[in-house]
C-alpha positions, 0 to 999 in steps of 0.5 A: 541453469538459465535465469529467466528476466523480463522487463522491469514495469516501472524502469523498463531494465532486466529484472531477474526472476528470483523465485520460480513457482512460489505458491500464491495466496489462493489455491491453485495460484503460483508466480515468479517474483522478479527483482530489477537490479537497476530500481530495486523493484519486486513484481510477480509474474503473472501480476493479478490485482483484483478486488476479488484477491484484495478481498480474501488477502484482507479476510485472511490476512492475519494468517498470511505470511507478509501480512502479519504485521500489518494486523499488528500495526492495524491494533497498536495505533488505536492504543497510543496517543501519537500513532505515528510516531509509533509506526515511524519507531516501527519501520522505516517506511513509515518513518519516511512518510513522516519525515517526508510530509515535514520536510515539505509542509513543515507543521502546516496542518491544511495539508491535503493527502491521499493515501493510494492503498490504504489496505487496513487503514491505520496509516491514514488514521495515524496521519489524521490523528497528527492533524493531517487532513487524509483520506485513505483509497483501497481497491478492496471493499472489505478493507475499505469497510472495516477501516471505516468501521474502526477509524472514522470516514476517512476511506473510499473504495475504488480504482485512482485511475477511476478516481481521477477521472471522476473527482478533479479533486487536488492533494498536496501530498500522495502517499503509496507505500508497499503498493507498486509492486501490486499495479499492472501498469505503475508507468501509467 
């Protein structure tokens, strides 16, 4: 049997596809997931990232396999006075961007950070409630509106390409986690 490759998007290697015809999260919807043996990221073949998608995922996402633990994460920080340390005991992803941000800022507190797809929004909360100055951007509308109504306004909606056009505003620090797998262009 052949193995289909494409070009990896973000280090331009032979990525292999891994899963053929998996059904996706909207009716109708299938895709190849390919993984690069040389940078280790995941994409899906054909790759369509829109606000529309973004939408139903958070709609629905309590129901979707993958997302599930993000609605739990999303809960558990509004319960726990240090959220995250919390979320850094839960997965290493999280404990990376803690020991990230101290490797670098040490304990300074004027700190500038976005976060680039802040999906529910309970990291940029974590973040802000360690003290950090952060501000969370989605793509999705709907996600962006419940994480302010259950945060605070620490979100904005929008595209960062678009956002760095409009805003020359600077952050010490950007944060993408679980993220790059979704952009059409992560080159770009």
């Amino acid at each position: 049997m052949e193995i289909k490759t494409r070009t990896c998007l973000l280090c331009g290697a032979t990525a292999k596809c891994v899963y053929k015809d998996m059904k996706g999260y909207v009716e109708g919807a299938f895709f190849d997931i390919y993984e690069c043996g040389s940078c280790n990221a995941s994409f899906v073949d054909p790759l369509i990232t829109s606000e529309e998608l973004y939408n139903h995922i958070y709609d629905q996402g309590e129901y979707i396999p993958g997302y599930t633990r993000y609605f739990r994460y999303a809960e558990l920080v509004k319960k726990v006075k240090r959220p995250l340390d919390v979320l850094a005991q839960s997965e290493n992803v999280y404990w990376g961007v803690r020991e990230a941000i101290k490797t670098f800022f040490g304990n300074r507190k004027d700190i500038s950070i976005l976060e680039i797809g802040s999906g529910l929004g309970y990291l940029t909360y974590s973040l802000q409630k360690a003290g950090l100055n952060t501000t969370g951007l989605d793509l999705s509308t709907d996600a962006v509106e419940k994480a302010k109504r259950v945060y605070g306004a620490f979100y904005e909606q929008g595209d960062l390409f678009a956002l760095a056009h409009e805003k020359q505003k600077e952050y010490d620090c950007v944060i993408m986690t679980e993220m790059i797998e979704h952009v059409e262009n992560p080159k770009l």
